[in-house]
C-alpha positions, 0 to 999 in steps of 0.5 A: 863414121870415125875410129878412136882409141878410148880410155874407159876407165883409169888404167885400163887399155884403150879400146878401139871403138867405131863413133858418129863424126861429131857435128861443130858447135859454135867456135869449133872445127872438126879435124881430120887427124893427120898424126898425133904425138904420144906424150908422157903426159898420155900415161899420166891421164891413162894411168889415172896419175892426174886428178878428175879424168873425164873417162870415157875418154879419147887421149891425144893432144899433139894434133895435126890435122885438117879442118873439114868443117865449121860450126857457126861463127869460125873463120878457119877455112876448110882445108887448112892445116892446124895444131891441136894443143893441151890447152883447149879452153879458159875461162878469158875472165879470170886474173890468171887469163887477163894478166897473160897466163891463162896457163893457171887458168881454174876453169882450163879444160885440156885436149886429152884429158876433159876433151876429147883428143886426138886418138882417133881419125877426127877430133873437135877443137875450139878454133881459138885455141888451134895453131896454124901448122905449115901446109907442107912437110911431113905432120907427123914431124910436126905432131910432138912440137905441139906439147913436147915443143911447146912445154919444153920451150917454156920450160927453156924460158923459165931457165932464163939466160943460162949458158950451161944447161943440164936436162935431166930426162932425155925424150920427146921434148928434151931432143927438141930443146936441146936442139933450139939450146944448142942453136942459141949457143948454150952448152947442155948437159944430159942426164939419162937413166943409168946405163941408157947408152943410146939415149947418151949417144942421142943427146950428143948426136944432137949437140949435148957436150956432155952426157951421162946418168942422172945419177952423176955429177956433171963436170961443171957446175950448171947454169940451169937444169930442166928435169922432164923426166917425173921423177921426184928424186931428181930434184935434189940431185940438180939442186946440187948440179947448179951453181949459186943462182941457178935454176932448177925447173919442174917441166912435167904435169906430175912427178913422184914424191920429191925426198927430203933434202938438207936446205944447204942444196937449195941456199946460194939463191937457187931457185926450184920452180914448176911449168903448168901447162902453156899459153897460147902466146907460148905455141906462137913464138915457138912454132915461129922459132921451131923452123928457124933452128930448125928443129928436126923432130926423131919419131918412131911411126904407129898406126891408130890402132897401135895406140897401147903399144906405142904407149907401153913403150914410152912407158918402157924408155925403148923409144928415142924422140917421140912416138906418134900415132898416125890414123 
């Protein structure tokens, strides 16, 4: 039997429920879940913010965990440590999968969100898409890497080459961007919400040069700016923080309606664009570079069935660095 943490309905609790182990079909592992980051994302789908949630259910998809056993045709042996991401399948056959950005994927299915995730003690995945994690260290340091990491280094790469770097929302994956940022030598800009002195102090705890609220004029003009945070406002207020030729990049699943703005902010060259999911090329490469910088994740502990108040309180600001569920 198994133990997991269910979303029934869109904003509604979690409710702790007892399950049969689920068997592995054809390509896929079973995990024993060793830890499981709660990302924002997590309140997107328990919030009913995305369209077409499967419910019932299992939220999670920054999983760290075991492979108990195979289904017919896995290599993965048992024993061995793997990561769970947000992308759990794609079609392969489409345009968007042949040309390397199975992230666009139509026929996508997500770790969380259509499958069921890593709320829980055990989980199911397609071994295609699983990542190989260290055998040692602690795997709840290692959870939130597999989507705050992970979004944000695709988001880092969308910024192209910029020097001054501004993040806008300082949590699970700004603390671990702005950690590789610092390391290849560029100068960040945090931006909080007004009066979060503590999530300032934690960026320049982590290398920031500057930190401030959103609301705020940086004291130098950007190269780039990644807004994590979902809040649509936001947009304009980097639009105006970057130089001519800089970007602006939309890191989040979902954001709230973005205001009108005059073009004037967006003239010069800027460019305005959106990170959609992750490619497994993306997982590859950062947790590659991830031990190199090296990235220490900040983690806030809770067991399994503690899931609502780890949740209720990203969903507060009370946490710095990531929250993570461990069974």
């Amino acid at each position: 039997m198994m133990r997991a943490m269910v979303l029934r309905g869109p904003g509604t609790a979690l409710v702790e429920e007892e399950r049969e182990t689920p068997v592995p079909g054809p390509g896929r592992v079973l995990v024993a879940v060793e830890a499981c980051g709660v990302c924002r994302t997590d309140l997107h789908v328990v919030d009913g913010e995305l369209p077409g949630i499967a419910t019932p259910i299992v939220p999670g998809h920054e999983i760290v965990g075991r492979v108990l056993a195979g289904g017919p045709g896995t290599a993965i042996p048992a024993g061995t440590r793997v990561g769970v991401p947000w992308l759990g399948a794609t079609c392969g056959r489409c345009g968007h999968c042949l040309s390397g950005r199975e992230n666009l994927c139509d026929a996508a299915r997500f770790t969380g969100y259509q499958i069921d995730g890593g709320y829980a003690t055990h989980c199911v995945a397609d071994e295609r898409y699983c990542f190989r994690m260290p055998e040692d260290g602690d795997p709840a340091d290692m959870a939130p890497l597999l989507c705050a990491g992970l979004i944000g280094y695709r988001s880092l790469v969308m910024a192209g080459d910029a020097s001054r770097l501004g993040i806008y929302g300082f949590g699970a994956a700004a603390h671990i961007i702005c950690q590789v940022a610092v390391w290849q030598g560029r100068e960040i800009h945090a931006f909080t919400r007004a009066g979060d002195e503590a999530s300032q102090r934690f960026a320049l705890g982590l290398g920031a040069a500057w930190a401030g609220p959103s609301e705020a004029a940086p004291p130098v003009a950007l190269d780039a700016a990644i807004i994590f945070a979902p809040v649509g406002a936001l947009i304009p207020a980097a639009l105006r923080a970057v130089r001519k030729g800089g970007t602006v990049v939309c890191a989040g699943i979902h954001m709230s309606d973005i205001p009108s703005f005059p073009y004037a902010i967006l003239w010069g060259e800027r460019t305005l664009r959106s990170v959609a999911n992750l490619t497994r090329r993306d997982g590859e490469e950062f947790l590659a570079l991830a031990p190199r910088v090296p990235v220490r994740t900040a983690v806030t502990r809770f067991p399994l069935g503690e899931a609502n108040e780890a949740l209720r309180r990203l969903r507060a600001g009370e946490l710095q660095g990531a929250a993570v569920l461990v069974p």
